[in-house]
N, C-alpha and C positions, 0 to 999 in steps of 0.2 A: 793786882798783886804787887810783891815788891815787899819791903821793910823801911820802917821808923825805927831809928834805933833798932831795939828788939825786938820790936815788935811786927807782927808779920799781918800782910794786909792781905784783902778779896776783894779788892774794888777794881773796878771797871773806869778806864775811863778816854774821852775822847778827845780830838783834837779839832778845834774850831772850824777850818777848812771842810773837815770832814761831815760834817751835818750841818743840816739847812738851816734848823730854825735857831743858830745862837743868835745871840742880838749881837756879836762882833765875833769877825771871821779868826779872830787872833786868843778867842776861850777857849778855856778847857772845858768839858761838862765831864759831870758825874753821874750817866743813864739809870746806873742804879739797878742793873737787871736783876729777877730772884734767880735763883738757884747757882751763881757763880761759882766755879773751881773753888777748892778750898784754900786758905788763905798757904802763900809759898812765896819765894823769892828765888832768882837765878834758871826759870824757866825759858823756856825755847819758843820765839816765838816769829811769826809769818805772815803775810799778807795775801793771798789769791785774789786778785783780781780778777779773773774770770766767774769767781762765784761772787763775790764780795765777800767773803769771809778773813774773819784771822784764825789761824790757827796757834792754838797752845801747849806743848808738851813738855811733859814732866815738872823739874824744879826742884826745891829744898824745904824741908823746916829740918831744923837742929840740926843742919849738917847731913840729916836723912833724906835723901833721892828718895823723888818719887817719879811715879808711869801715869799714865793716863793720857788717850789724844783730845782735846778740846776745842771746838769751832766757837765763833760770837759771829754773828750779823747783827749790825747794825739798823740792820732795817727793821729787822724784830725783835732788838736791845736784846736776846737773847740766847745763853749758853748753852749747846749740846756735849754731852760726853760721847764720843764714838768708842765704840769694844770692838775694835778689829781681831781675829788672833791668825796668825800670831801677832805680835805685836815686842816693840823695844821694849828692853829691862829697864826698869828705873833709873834717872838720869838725870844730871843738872848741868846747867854750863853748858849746854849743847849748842852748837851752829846750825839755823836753821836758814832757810828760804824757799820757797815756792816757785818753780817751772812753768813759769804761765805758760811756753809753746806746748810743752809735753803733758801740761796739766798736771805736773805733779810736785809734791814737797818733799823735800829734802832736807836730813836730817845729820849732822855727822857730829864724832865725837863727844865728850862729856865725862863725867866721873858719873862710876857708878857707886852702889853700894860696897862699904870696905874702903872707900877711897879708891879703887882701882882707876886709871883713867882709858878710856877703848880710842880705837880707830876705828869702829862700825861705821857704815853708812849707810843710811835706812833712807829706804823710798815709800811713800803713801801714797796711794792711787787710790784717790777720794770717788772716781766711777766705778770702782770695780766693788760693786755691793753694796747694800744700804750704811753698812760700815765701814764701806772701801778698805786696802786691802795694805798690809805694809811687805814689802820685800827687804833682806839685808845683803845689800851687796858688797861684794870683797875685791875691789877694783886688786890691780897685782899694782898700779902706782897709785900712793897715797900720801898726807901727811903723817907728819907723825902725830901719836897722840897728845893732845891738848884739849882746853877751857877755854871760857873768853873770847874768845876768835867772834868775826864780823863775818856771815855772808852773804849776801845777794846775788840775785839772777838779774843779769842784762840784755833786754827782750831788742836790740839789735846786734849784738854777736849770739844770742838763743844759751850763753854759756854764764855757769855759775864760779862768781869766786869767793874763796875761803882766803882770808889775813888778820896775821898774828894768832893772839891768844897766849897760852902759856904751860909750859910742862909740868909733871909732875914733881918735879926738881924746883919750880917757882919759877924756872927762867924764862923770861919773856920773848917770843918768835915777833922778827918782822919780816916772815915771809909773806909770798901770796902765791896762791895757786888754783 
């Protein structure tokens, strides 16, 4: 996925390290799977290691947020859509990462549809059902709503952090929390 210019792309692609057979560990390849997401830019996306999967959610075309959860393995070059319900409204710009202690992904903020921008935080529990299962929690401390933002989970404090990103107003955050 992603954008040229204006144009919006569906490609897949991988990082040399990441698979055995490039002939140099420092390639990209282009797996090429059928049926990938449809082509968007500014989607949300995650690593599990516990499963090996990446996970994929939401994104843009024309400015229009879209929904949908998507997994890729690598092992089987190929894309699943999960249909959990309930499930997030439509979204781009989200901060995402994955809880490898607790095995779960983690989802926070974004614009929705309208431009609005949320403070949701949306958990997926990829065991709980063939579709695993999403929950919306409402911690009482949070950031404030923003885009952009960076976040990862650090598997020796077990704790995830969210930094920067930027408001609705365009102003740019260098918090971290």
């Amino acid at each position: 996925g992603g954008a040229t210019g204006s144009s919006l792309m569906s490609d897949t692609w991988i990082f040399g390290p990441v698979i055995q057979q490039q002939s140099s560990p420092e390639d990209w390849m282009n797996p090429a799977p059928t049926a990938p997401p449809s082509a968007r830019r500014r989607a949300a996306m995650a690593y599990a290691p516990n499963s090996d999967l990446t996970y994929l959610f939401g994104g843009e075309v024309d400015s229009t947020p879209l929904d949908g959860l998507w997994t890729y393995s690598v092992n089987s070059n190929q894309w699943i859509q999960k249909t959990p319900s309930p499930a997030p409204t439509a979204r781009a710009q989200s901060a995402m990462a994955f809880d490898s202690f607790n095995n779960k992904l983690v989802m926070f903020s974004g614009y929705l549809s309208g431009g609005a921008f949320t403070t949701a935080t949306w958990v997926y529990d990829p065991a709980a059902g063939p579709q695993g299962s999403w929950t919306n929690y409402n911690p009482a401390t949070k950031p404030t709503a923003r885009v952009g933002s960076a976040m990862v989970y650090d598997t020796d404090s077990h704790l995830l952090y969210l930094f920067g990103g930027y408001d609705y107003t365009g102003v740019h955050k260098s918090d971290t929390w």
